[in-house]
C-alpha atoms as one frame of an Amber mdcrd trajectory, in Angstrom:
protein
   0.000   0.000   0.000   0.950   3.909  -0.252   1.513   3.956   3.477   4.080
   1.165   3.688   6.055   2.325   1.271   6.208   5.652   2.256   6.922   4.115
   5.787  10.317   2.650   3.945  11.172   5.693   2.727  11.985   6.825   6.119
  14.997   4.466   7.117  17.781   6.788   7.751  21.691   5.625   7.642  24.190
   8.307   9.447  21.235  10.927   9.389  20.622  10.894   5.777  17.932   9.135
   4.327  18.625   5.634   2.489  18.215   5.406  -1.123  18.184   3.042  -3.666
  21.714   2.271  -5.840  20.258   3.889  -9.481  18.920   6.706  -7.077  22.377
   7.574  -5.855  23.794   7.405  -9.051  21.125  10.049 -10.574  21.315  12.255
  -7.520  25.085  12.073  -8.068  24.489  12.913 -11.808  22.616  15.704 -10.981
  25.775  17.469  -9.052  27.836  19.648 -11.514  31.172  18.742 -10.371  30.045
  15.157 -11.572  30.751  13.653 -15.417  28.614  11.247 -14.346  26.727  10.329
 -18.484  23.356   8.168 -18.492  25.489   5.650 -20.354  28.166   5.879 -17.382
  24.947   5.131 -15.036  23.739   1.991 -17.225  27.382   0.240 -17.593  27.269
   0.909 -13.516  23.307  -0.857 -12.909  24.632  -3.381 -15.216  27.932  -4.207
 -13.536  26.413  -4.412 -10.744  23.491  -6.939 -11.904  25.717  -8.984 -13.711
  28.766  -9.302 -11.932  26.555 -10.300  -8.686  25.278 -12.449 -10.692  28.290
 -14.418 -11.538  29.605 -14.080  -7.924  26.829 -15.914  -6.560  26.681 -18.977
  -8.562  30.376 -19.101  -8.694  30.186 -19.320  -4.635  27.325 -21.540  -4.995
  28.948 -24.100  -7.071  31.990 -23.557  -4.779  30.591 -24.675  -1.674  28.499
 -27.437  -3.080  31.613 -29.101  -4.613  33.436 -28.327  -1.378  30.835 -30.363
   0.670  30.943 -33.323  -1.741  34.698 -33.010  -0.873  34.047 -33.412   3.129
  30.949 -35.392   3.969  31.416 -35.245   7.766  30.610 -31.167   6.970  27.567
 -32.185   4.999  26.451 -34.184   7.597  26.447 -31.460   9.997  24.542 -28.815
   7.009  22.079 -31.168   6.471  21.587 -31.769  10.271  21.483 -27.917  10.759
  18.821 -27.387   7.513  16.903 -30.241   9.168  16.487 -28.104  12.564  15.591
 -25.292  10.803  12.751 -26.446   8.144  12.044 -29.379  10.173
């Protein structure tokens, strides 16, 4: 609804208030001592996206081999996802 999300709009971080990556970028481009191009701002959004991306599968993929390697630590994530989601 209108009220929650103005709610969310009110989370402060060292007194200013929070804002969303693409709206720090635009505020930034709106600063004159700032180059800052719209193309500049969509090769930034898409680093971002992408390279997250890739960062999280590539950890994914990590630790899943590495508990293949090392059963006795499976053991023990399995046992710990089993006490969590019952």
């Amino acid at each position: 609804s209108l009220k929650e999300r103005a709610d969310t709009r009110d989370i402060y971080w060292h007194g200013k208030p929070r804002q969303a990556f693409l709206d720090l970028l635009l505020n930034t481009q709106k600063n004159t001592d700032n180059t800052l191009s719209d193309l500049d701002i969509r090769d930034e959004v898409n680093t971002f996206i992408f390279e997250g991306h890739g960062t999280i599968s590539i950890n994914l993929s990590w630790t899943v081999f590495l508990l293949s390697c090392y059963p006795q630590f499976q053991k023990r994530v399995h046992e710990e996802l089993d006490d969590i989601f019952a």
